[in-house]
C-alpha positions in Angstrom: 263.7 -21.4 36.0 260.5 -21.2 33.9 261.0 -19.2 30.8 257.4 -17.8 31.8 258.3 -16.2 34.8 257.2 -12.3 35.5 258.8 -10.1 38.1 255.3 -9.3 39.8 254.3 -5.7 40.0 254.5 -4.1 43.3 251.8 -2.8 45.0 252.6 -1.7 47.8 256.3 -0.3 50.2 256.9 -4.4 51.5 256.5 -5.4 48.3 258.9 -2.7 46.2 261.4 -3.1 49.6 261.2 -7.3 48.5 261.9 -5.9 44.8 264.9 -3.2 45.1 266.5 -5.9 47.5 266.6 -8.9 44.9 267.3 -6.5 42.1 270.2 -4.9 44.4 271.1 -8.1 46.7 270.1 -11.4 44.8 267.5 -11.8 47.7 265.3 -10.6 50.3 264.3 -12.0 54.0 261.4 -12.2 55.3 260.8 -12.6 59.0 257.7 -14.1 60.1 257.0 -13.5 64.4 255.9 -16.2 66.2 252.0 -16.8 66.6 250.4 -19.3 69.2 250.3 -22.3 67.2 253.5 -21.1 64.7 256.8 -20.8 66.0 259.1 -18.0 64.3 260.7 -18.2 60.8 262.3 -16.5 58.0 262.5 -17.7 54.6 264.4 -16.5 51.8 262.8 -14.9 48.6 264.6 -14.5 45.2 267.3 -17.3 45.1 265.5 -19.2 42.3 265.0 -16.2 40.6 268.5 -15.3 40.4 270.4 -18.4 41.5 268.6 -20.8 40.2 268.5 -22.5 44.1 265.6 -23.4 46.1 265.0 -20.7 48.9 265.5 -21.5 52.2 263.1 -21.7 55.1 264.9 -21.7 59.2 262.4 -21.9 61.5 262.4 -20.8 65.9 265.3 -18.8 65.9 265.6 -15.3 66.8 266.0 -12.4 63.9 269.6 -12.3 64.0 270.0 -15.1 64.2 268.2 -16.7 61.6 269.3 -13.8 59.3 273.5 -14.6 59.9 272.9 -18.0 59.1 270.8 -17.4 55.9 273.1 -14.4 54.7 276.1 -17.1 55.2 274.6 -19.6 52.8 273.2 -17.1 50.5 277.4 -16.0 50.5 278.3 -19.7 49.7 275.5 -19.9 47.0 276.2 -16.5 45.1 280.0 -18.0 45.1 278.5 -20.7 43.1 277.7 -23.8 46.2 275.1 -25.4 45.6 273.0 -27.0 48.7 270.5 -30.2 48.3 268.3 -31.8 49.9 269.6 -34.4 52.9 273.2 -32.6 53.1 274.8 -31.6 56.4 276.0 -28.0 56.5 278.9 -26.9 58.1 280.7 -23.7 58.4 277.9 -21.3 59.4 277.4 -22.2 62.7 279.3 -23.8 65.7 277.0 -27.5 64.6 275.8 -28.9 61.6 273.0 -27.5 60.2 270.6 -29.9 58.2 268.5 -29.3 54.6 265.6 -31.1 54.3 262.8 -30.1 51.2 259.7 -28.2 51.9 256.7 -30.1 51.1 254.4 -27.6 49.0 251.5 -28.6 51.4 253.4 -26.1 53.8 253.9 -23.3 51.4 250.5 -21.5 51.6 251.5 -21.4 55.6 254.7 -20.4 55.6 255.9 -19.4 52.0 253.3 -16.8 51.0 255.3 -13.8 50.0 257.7 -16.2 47.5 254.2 -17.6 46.1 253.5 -14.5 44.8 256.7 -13.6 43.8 256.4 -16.7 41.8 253.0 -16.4 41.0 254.1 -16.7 37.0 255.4 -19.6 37.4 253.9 -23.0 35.8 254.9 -25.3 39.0 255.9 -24.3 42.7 259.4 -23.2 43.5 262.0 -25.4 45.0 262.4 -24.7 49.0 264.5 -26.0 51.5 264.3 -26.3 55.2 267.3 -25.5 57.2 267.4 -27.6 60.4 268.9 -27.1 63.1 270.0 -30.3 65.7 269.4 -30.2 69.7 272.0 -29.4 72.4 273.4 -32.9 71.7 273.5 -32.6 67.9 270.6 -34.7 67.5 267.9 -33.5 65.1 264.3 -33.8 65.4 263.6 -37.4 62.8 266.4 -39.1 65.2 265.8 -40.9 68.7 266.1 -39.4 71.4 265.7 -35.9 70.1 265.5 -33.4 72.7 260.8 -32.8 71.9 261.6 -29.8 74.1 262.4 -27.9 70.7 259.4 -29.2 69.0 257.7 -26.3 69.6 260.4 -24.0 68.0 261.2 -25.7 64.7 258.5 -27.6 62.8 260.2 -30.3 60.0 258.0 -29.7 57.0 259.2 -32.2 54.7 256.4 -34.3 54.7 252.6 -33.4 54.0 250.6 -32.0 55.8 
């Protein structure tokens, strides 16, 4: 982590909630609903900051959900795993679950309340996409993914 970074001042109840929950937690969630043109997500906030570990991004999934699966990996991380780019997770869900970075052309979109939280930083935080494969285990960069689910998970490791 940057030696220049700055806990950002709050200014308003979301952003003191985001706060107390990293100070108390390690981390906070935030759930983003699903638009016409964005499917539903929830990235992590304050794993770099107090893990030094990307956060993590899981996009088309219900609240729940997405929330079990992140609070099981933040679990494994604050146990000292670390998770990288291109591994295959397993033990949080009944199927492997792939990581894949987020290219910071898609952190404006989808990463805003980290970017400032890490507004004192000198370079953008490390994130990582959590993907999830098809019925058939299949995940969306292999043939004959199931494009049904392209509307419910974007891959965003690649610019835009």
């Amino acid at each position: 982590m940057d030696s220049e970074f700055a806990l950002p001042e709050a200014e308003d109840d979301s952003d003191r909630k985001l706060l107390s929950d990293i100070e108390e937690y390690g981390w906070h969630v935030v759930f983003v609903a699903e638009e016409p043109d964005t499917p539903r997500f929830a990235f992590t906030v304050g794993l770099y900051y107090r893990y030094a570990h990307p956060e993590i991004l899981v996009m088309g999934l219900r609240q729940p959900t997405a929330h079990s699966l992140l609070h099981s990996m933040v679990a494994r991380i604050q146990h000292g795993e670390r998770f990288e780019s291109g591994a295959f997770i397993t033990g949080i869900a009944s199927f492997p679950l792939a990581l894949v970075p987020v290219h910071t052309d898609h952190f404006r979109e989808y990463l805003g309340y980290g970017i400032w939280f890490y507004r004192s930083l000198s370079a953008p935080f490390p994130a990582l996409q959590l993907v999830w494969p098809d019925g058939s285990g299949l995940f969306p960069w292999q043939s004959s993914y199931d494009v049904r689910f392209n509307g419910l998970q974007r891959v965003l490791h690649r610019a835009s």
